[in-house]
C-alpha positions in Angstrom: -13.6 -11.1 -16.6 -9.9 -11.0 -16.1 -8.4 -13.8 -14.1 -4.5 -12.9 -13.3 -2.2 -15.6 -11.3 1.1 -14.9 -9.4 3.6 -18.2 -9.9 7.1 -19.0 -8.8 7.3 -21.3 -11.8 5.5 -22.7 -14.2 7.3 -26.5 -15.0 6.9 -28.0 -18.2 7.8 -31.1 -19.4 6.9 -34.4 -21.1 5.0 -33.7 -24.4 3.7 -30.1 -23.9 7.4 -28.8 -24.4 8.0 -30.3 -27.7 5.0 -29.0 -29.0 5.0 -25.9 -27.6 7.1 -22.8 -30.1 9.8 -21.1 -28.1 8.8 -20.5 -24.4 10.7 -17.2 -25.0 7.7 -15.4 -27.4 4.8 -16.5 -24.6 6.7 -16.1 -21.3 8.0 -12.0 -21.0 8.6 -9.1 -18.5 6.2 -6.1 -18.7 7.7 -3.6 -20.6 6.8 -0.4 -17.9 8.9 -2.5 -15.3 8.0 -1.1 -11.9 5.8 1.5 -13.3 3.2 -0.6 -14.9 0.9 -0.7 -11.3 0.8 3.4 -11.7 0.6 3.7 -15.6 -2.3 1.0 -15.8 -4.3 3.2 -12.8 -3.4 6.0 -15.0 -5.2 4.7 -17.8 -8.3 3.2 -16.2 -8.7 6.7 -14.8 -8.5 8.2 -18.3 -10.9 5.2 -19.8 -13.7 6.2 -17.1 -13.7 9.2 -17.4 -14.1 9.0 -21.1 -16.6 6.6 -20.9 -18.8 8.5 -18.5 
C-alpha cells in the first residue's frame, strides 16, 4: 500500500530539527519534473504487461 500526501509545508521545530541530518538529503524535487505523471504511467504499463 502506498499512501502519498500533497502539503504546502511541512513546519518543523523544537527538538525534531536538531536531531534531524540536513533537511536538504530528505526533502527533494522529482527528478522527471513535469514528466514524471507520464513516465511513471509509462512504466506501470510496461510492468503489467510483463507481469501478465
Amino acid at each position: 500500500m502506498t499512501l502519498m500526501l500533497s502539503t504546502n509545508e511541512i513546519i518543523f521545530g523544537g527538538g525534531i530539527i536538531k536531531k534531524t541530518p540536513k533537511l536538504e538529503d530528505y526533502i527533494v524535487t522529482q527528478e522527471l519534473g513535469d514528466n514524471s505523471e507520464t513516465v511513471s504511467c509509462l512504466a506501470l504499463d510496461r510492468d503489467s504487461k510483463l507481469h501478465s
